[in-house]
C-alpha positions in Angstrom: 8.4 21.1 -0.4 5.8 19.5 -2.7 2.0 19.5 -1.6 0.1 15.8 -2.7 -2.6 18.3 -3.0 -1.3 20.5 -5.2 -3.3 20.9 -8.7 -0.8 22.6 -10.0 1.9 19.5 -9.5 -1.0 16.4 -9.8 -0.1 15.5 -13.1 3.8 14.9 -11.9 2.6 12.1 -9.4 1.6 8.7 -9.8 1.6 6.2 -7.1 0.5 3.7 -9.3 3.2 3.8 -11.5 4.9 0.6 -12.1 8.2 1.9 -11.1 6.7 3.7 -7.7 5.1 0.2 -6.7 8.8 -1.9 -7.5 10.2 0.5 -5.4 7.7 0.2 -2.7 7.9 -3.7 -3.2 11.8 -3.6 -2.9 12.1 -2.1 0.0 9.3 -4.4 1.5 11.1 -7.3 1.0 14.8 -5.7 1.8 13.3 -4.3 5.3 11.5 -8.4 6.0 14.9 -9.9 4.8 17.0 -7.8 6.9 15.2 -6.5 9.6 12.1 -9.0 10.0 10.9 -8.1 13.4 10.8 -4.3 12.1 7.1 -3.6 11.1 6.6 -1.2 8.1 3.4 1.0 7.8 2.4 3.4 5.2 0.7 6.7 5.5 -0.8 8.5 2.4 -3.8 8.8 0.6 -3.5 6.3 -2.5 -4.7 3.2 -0.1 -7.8 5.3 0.4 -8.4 6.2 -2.9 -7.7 2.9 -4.8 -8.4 -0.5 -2.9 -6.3 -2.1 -5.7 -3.0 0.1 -4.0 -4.1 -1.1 -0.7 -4.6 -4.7 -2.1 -1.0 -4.6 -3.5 0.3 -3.2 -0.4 -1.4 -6.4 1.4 0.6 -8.5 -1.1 3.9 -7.0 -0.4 4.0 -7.6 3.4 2.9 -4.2 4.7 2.1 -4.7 8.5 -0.3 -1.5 8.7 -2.0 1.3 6.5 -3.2 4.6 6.7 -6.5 5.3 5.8 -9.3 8.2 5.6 -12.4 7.3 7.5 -14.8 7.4 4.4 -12.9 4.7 2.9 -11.8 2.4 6.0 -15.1 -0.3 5.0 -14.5 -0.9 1.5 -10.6 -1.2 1.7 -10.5 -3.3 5.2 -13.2 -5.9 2.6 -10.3 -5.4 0.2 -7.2 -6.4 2.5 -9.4 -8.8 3.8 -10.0 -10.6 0.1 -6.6 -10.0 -0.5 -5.8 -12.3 3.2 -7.3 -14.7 2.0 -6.0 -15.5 -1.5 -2.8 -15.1 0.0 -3.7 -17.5 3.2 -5.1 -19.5 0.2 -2.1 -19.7 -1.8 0.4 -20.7 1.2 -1.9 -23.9 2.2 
């Protein structure tokens, strides 16, 4: 079992790598091509950390994230900028 926590085992982890978000993106669009009524949500702390993540996340088709209460404010303004581009770009 790996602990996110871990300093020991930080330095092995990065959700922002390019290759973490494809995957994450891939599996989006698999999961609303195959199974659109299924809603996908994501727990974890990298939404909370970087609103950038959660941004991305918005931009994928994620239906729900996980978030720490210090950081719920600044990343619900960031999904919501993000909701609008994106509500901006489909008119």
């Amino acid at each position: 079992m790996v602990d996110r926590d871990s300093g020991q085992l930080r330095h092995l982890f990065n959700e922002q790598d390019e290759a973490v978000k494809k995957s994450i993106s891939m599996l989006l669009k698999t999961l609303k091509t195959k199974a659109p009524k299924c809603k996908v949500g994501i727990c974890g702390q990298a939404p909370s950390d970087y609103p950038e993540f959660a941004a991305f996340l918005v931009r994928e088709g994620i239906d729900s994230i996980s978030l720490n209460p210090n950081s719920v404010l600044s990343v619900m303004c960031r999904v919501a900028e993000m909701e609008a581009t994106l509500a901006s770009e489909h008119h």
